[in-house]
Backbone as a printed PyTorch tensor [residue, N CA C, xyz], in Angstrom:
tensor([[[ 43.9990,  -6.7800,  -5.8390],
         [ 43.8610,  -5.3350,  -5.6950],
         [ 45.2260,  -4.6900,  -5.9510]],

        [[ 45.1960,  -3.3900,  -6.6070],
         [ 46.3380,  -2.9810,  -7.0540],
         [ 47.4250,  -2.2570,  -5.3750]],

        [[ 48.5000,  -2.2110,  -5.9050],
         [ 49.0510,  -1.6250,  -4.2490],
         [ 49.0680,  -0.3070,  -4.5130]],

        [[ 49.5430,   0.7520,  -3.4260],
         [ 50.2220,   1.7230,  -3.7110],
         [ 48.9350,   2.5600,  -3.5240]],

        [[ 49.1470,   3.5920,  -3.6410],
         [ 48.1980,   5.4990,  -3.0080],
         [ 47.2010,   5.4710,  -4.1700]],

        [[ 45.8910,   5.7870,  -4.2690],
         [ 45.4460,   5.9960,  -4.9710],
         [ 45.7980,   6.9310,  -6.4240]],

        [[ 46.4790,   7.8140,  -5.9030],
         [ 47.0160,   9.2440,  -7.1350],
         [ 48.6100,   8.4430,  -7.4090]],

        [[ 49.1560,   7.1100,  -6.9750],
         [ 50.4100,   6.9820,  -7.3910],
         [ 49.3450,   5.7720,  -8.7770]],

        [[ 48.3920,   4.9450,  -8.3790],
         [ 47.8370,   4.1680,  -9.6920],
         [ 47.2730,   4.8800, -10.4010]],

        [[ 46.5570,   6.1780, -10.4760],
         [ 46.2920,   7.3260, -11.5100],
         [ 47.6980,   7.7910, -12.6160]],

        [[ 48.5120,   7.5540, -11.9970],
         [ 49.5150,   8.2830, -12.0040],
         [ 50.7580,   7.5860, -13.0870]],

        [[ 50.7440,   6.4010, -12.4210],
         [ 50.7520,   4.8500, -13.7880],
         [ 49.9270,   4.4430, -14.6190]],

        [[ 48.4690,   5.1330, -14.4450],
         [ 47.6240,   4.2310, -15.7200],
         [ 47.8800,   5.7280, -17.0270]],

        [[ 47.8650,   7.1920, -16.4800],
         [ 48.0020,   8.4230, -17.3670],
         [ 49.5590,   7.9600, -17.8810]],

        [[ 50.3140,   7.4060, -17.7240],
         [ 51.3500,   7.2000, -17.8830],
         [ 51.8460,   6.3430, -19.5520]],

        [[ 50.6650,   5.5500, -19.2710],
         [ 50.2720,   4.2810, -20.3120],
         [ 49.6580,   4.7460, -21.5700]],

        [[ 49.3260,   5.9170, -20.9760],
         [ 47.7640,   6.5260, -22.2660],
         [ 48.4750,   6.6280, -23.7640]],

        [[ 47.8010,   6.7870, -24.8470],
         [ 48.7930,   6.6060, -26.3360],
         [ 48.3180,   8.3730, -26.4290]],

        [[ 49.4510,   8.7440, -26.8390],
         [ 49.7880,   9.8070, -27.0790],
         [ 49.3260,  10.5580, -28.1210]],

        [[ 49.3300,   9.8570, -29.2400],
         [ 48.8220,  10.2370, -31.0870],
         [ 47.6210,  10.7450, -31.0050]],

        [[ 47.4170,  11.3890, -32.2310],
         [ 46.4410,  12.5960, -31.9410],
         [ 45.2460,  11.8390, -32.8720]],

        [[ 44.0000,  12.4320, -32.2740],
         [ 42.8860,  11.3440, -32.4400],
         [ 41.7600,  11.8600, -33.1020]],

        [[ 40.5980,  11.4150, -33.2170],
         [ 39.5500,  11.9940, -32.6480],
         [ 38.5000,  10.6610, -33.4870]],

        [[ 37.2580,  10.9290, -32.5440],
         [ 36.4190,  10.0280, -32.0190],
         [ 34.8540,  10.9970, -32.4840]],

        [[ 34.2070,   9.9230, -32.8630],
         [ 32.5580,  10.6410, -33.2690],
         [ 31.8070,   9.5180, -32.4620]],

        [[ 31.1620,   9.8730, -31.4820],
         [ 30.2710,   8.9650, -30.9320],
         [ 28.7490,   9.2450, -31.4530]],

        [[ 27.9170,   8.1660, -31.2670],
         [ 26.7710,   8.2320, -32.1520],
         [ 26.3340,   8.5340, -33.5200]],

        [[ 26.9880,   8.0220, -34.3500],
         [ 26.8030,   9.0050, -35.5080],
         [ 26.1790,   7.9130, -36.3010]],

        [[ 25.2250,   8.0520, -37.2710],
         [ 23.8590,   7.6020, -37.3400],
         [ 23.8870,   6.7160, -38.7120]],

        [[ 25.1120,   5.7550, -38.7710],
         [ 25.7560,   4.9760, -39.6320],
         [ 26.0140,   3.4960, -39.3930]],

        [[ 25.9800,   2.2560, -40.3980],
         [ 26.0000,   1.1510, -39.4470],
         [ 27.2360,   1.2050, -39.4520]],

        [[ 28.0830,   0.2230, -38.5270],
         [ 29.2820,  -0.5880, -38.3570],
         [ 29.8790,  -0.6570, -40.2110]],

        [[ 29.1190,  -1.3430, -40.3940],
         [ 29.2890,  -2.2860, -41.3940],
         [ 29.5880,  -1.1510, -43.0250]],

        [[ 28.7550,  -0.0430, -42.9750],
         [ 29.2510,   0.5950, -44.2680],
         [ 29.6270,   1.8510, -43.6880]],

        [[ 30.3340,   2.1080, -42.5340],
         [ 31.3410,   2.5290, -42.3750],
         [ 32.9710,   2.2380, -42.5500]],

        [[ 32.9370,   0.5970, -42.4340],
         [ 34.2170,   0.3000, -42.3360],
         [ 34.3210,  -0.0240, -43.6980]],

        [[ 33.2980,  -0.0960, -44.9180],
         [ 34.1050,   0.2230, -46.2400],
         [ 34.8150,   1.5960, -46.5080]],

        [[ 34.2670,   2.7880, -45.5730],
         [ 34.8990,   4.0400, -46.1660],
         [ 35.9410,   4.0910, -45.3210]],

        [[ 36.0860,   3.1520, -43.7800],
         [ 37.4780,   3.1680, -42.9990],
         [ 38.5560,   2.4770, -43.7090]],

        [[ 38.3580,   1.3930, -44.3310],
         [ 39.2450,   0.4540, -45.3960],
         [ 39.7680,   1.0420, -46.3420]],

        [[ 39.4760,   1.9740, -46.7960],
         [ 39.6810,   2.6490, -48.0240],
         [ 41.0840,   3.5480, -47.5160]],

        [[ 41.0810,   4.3050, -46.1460],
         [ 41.4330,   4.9770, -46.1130],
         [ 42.6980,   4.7230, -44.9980]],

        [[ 42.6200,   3.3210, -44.5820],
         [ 43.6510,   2.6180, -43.6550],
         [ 45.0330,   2.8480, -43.9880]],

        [[ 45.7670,   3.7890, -42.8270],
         [ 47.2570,   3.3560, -43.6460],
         [ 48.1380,   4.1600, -44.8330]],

        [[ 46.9080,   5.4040, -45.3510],
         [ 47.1960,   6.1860, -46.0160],
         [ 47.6900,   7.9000, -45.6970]],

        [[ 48.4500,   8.5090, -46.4920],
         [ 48.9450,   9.7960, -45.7990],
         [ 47.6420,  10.5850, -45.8380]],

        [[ 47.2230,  11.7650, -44.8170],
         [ 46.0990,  12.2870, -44.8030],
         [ 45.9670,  13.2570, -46.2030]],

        [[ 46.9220,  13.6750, -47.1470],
         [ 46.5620,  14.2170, -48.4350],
         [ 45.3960,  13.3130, -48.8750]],

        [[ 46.0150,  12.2110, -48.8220],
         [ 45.6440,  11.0460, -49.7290],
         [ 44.1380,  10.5670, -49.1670]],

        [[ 44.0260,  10.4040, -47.6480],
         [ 43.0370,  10.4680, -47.4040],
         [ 41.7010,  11.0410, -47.8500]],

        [[ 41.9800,  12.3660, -47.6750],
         [ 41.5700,  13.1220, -48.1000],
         [ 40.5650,  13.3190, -49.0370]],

        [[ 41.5020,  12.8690, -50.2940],
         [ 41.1640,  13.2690, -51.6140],
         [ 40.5540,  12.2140, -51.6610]],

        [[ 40.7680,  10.7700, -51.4550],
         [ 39.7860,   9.3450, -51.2350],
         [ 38.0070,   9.8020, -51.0000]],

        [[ 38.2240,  10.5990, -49.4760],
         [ 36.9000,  10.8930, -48.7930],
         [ 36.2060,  11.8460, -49.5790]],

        [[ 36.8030,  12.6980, -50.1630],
         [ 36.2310,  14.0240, -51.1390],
         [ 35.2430,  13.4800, -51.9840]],

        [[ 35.9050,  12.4150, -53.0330],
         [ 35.0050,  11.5150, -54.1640],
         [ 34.2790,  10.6310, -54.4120]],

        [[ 34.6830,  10.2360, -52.2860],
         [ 33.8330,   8.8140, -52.2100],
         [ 32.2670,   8.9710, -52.6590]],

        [[ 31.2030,   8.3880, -52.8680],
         [ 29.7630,   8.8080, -53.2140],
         [ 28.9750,   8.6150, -51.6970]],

        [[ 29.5100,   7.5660, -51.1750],
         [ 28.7690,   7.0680, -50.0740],
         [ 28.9790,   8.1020, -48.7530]],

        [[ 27.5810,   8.3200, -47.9690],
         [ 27.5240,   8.5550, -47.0340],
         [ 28.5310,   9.1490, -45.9410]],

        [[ 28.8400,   7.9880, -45.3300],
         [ 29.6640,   7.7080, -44.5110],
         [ 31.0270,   8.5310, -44.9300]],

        [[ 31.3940,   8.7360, -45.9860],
         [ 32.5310,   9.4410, -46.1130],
         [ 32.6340,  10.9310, -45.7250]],

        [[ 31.4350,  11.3230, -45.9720],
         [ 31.1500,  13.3290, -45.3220],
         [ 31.5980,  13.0540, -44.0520]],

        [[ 30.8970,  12.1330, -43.3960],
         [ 31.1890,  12.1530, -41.6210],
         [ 32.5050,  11.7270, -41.7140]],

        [[ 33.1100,  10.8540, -42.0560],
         [ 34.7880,  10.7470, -41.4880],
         [ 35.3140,  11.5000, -41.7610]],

        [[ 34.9540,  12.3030, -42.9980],
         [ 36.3640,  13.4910, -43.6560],
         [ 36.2750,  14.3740, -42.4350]],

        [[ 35.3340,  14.5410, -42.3140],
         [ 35.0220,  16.0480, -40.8010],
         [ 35.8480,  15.4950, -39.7920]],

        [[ 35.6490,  14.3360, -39.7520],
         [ 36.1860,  13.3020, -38.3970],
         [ 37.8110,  13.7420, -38.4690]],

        [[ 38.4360,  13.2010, -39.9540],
         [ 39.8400,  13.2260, -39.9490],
         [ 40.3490,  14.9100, -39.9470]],

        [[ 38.9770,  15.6960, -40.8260],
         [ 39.9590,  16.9780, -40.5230],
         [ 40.3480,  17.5080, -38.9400]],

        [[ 39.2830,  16.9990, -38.3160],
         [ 39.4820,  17.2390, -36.9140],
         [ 40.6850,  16.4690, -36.2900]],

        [[ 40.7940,  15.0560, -36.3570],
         [ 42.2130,  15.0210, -36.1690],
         [ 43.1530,  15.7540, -36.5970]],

        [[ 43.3160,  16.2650, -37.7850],
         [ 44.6460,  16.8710, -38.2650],
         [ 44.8750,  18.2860, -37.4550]],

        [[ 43.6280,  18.7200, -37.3510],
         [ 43.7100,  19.9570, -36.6560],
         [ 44.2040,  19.5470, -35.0840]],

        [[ 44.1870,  18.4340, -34.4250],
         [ 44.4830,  17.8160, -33.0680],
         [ 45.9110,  17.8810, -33.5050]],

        [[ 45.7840,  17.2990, -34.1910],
         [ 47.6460,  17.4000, -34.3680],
         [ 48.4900,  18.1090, -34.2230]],

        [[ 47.9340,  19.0460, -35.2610],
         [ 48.9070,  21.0170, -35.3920],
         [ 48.3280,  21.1990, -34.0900]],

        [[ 47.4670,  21.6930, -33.2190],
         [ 47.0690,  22.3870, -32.2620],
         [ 47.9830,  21.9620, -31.2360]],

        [[ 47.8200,  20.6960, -30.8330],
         [ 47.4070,  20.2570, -29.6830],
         [ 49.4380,  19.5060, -29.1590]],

        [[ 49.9220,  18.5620, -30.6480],
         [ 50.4850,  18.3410, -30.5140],
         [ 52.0900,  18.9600, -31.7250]],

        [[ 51.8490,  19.8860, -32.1810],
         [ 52.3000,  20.1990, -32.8450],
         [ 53.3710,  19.6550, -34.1130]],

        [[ 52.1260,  19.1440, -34.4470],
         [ 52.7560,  17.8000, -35.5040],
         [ 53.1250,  18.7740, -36.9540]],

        [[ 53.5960,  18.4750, -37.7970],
         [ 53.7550,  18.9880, -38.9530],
         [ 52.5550,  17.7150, -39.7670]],

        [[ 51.7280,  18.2910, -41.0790],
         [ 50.6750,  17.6700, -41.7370],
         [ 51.4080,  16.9440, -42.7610]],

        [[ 52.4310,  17.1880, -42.9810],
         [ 53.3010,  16.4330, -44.2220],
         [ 53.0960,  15.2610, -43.9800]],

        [[ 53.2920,  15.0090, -42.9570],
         [ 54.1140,  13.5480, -42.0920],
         [ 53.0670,  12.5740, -41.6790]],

        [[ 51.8690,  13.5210, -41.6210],
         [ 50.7220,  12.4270, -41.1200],
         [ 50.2040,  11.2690, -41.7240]],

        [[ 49.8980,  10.4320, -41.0300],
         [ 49.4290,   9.1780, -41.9990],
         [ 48.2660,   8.5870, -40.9750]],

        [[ 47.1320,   8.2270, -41.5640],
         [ 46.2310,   7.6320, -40.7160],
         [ 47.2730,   6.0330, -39.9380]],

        [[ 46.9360,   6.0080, -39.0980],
         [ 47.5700,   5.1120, -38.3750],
         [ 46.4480,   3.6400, -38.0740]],

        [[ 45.3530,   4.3070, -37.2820],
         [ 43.9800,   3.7730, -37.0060],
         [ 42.7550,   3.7850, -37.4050]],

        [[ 41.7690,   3.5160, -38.0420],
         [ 40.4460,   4.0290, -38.0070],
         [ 39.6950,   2.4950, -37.8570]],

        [[ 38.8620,   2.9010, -36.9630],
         [ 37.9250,   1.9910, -36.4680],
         [ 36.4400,   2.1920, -35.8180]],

        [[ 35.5060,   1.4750, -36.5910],
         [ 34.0660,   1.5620, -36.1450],
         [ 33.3570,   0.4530, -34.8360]],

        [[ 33.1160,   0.8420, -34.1890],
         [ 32.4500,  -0.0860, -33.0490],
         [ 31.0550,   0.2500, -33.0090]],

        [[ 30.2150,  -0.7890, -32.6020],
         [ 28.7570,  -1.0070, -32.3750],
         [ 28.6480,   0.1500, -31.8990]],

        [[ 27.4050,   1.1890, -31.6820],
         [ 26.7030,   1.7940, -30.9640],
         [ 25.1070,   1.6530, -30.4300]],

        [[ 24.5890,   2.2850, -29.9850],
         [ 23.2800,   2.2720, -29.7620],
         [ 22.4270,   1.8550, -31.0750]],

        [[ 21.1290,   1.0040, -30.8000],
         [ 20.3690,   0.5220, -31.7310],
         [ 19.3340,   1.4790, -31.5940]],

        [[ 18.2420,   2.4960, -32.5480],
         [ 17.0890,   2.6650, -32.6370],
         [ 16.1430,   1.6920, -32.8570]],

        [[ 15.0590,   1.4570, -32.2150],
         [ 14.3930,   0.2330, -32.3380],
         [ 12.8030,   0.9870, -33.0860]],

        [[ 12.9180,   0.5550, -34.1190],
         [ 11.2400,   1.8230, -34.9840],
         [ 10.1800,   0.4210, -35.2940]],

        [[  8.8180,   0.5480, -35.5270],
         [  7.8320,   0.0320, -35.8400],
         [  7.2960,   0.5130, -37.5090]],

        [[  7.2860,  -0.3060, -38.3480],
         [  6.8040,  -0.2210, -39.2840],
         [  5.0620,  -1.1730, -39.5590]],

        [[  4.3550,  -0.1900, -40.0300],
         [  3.5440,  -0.9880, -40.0720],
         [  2.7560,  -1.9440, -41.2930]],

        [[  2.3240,  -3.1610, -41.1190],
         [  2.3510,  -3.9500, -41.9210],
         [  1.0910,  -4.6280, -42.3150]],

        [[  0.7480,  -5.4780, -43.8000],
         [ -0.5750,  -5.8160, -43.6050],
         [ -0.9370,  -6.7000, -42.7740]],

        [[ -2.2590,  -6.5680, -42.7540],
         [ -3.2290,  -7.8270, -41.7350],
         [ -2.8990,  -7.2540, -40.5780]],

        [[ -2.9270,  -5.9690, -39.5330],
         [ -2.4690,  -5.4630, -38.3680],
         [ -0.5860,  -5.9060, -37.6740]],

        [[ -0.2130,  -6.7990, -38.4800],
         [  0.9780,  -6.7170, -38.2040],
         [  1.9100,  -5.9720, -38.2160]],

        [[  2.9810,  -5.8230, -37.1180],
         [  4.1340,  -4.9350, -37.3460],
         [  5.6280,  -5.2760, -37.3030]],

        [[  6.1010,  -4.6520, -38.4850],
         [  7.8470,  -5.3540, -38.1680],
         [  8.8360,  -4.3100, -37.7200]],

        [[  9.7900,  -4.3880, -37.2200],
         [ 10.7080,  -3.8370, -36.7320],
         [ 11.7300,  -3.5330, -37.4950]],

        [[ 11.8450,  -2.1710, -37.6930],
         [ 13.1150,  -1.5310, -38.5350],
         [ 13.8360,  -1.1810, -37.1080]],

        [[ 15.4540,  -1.5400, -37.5620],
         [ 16.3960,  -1.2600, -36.4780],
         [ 17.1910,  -0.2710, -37.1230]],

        [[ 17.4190,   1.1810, -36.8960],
         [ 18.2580,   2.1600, -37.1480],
         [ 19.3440,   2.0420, -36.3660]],

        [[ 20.7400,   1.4370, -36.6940],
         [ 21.9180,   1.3420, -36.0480],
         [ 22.8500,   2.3690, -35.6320]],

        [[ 23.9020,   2.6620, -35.0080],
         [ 24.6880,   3.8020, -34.9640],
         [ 25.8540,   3.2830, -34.6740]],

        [[ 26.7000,   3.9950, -34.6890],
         [ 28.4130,   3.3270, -34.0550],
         [ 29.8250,   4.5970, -34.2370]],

        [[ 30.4670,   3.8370, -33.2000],
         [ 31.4270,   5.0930, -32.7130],
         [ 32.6320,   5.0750, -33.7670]],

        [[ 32.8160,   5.7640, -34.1770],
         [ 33.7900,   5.6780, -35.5860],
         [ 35.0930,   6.2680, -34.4430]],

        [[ 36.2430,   6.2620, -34.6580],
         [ 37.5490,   6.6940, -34.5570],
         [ 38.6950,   6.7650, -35.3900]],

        [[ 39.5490,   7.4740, -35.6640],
         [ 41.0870,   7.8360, -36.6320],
         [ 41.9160,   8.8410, -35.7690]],

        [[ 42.6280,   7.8750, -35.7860],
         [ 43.8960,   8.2110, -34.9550],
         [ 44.9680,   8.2420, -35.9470]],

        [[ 45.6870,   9.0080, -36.0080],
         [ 47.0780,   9.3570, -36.9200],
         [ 48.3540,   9.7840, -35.9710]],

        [[ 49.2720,   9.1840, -36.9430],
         [ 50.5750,   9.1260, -36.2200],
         [ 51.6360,   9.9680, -37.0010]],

        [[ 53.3360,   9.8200, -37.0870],
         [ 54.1810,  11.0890, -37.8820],
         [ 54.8080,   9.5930, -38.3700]],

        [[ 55.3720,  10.0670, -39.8930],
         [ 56.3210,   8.8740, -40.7680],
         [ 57.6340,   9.3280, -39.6870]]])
């Protein structure tokens, strides 16, 4: 068990928190899996560059992250008053979400199961 006042271990874990400006889409109605081709693409790159990547991509998944990253950038200027020159995706990462579980129906009274996946996308950016 940890020691110390309850508001002094609040007080050390806010302490720990990462600072860089973020942002997070929970549920968004995409698998894991062809999300993190449009996160790969864009790993590591300055957000111009980003950008212009997500603009031309064809696939899906790229409308939802660009919204995703403009919203970080706007976290940035707002929140932490970053200059946009400087930004560079730092993070982006997709994790499992909730499964839709659907019934399709099939011949001879049988039925198979279509699984509609989802997952929590994140991009976090940092300053050169």
């Amino acid at each position: 068990m940890a020691k110390g006042h309850r508001s002094q271990i609040k007080r050390e874990r806010n302490a720990n928190k990462d600072t860089r400006p973020s942002a997070k889409l929970s549920y968004a109605r995409v698998s894991v899996q062809k999300a993190c081709f449009v996160l790969d693409a864009i790993r590591g790159k300055d957000v111009e560059t980003a950008l212009a990547i997500l603009e031309y991509n064809p696939r899906y998944a790229s409308s939802i992250i660009k919204k995703l990253l403009e919203s970080a950038i706007a976290n940035a200027e707002n929140n932490n008053g970053m200059n946009v020159e400087n930004l560079y995706v730092a993070e982006c990462y997709a994790n499992k979400g909730p499964t839709m579980k659907r019934v399709r129906p099939r011949a001879q009274g049988r039925a198979y199961r279509i699984e509609k996946r989802m997952s929590h996308i994140t991009v976090v950016l940092d300053e050169r």
